[in-house]
N, C-alpha and C positions, 0 to 999 in steps of 0.2 A: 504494500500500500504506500503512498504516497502523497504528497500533500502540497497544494502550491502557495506560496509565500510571498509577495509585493514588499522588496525593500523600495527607499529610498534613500538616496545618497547625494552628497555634495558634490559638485564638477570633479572637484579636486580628489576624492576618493576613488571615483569612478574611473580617472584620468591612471590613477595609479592604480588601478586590480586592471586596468583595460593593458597597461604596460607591462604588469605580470604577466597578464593573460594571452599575451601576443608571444613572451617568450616561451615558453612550453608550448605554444600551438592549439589554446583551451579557446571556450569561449569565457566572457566574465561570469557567466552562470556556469558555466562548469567547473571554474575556478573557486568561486565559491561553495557550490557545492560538496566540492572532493575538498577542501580548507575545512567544511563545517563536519565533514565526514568522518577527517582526520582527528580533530579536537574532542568528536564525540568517544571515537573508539580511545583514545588514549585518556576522559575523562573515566569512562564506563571500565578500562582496562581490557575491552576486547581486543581478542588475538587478531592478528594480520592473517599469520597462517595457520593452522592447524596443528596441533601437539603431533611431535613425532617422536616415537618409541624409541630408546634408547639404542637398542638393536639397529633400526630403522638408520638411524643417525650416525652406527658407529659404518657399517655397510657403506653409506652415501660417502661416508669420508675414506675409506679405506680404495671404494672406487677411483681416488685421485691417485693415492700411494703405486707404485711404479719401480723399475732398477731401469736403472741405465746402463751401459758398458761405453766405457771412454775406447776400450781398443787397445789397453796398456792397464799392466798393474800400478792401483794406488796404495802404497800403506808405508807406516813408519818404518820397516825394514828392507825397503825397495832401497836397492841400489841404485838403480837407473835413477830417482833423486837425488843422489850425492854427485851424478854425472850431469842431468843436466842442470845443476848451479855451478859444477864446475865450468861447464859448455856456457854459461851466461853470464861467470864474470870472466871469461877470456874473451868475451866475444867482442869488439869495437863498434858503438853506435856511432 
């Protein structure tokens, strides 16, 4: 349900929600709209999105986690480290 509502406003306020409104690409009634939408939900403390299960949650993040392979060993007992600092403080820039 829904309800229509008749503001009125001074030039000057109208000049400025019409300048927000241009930047995001709204109109001044949408602007307001989605502004008084937002203040309600953050009054009310309703959710944006939907509770998601712990599970849920650890799954969507593990989906990023990844290996890569450089193509060369990395570790603190790699020789090829001690080569190439040696190989880049002889080298002349």
């Amino acid at each position: 349900m829904s309800q229509l509502l008749t503001l009125e406003l001074s030039d000057d306020v109208y000049a400025a929600l019409q300048q927000q409104a241009d930047a995001i690409g709204l109109s001044v009634a949408e602007l307001i709209v989605t502004s008084l939408d937002g203040q309600h939900r953050l009054l009310t403390g309703a959710k944006l999105q939907p509770e998601v299960q712990p599970e849920e949650a650890h799954q969507r993040l593990l989906s990023y986690a990844g290996a890569i392979s450089l193509g060369y060993a990395t570790g603190i007992d790699n020789e090829s480290i001690d080569a190439d600092l040696a190989k880049a403080y002889t080298n002349d820039f």
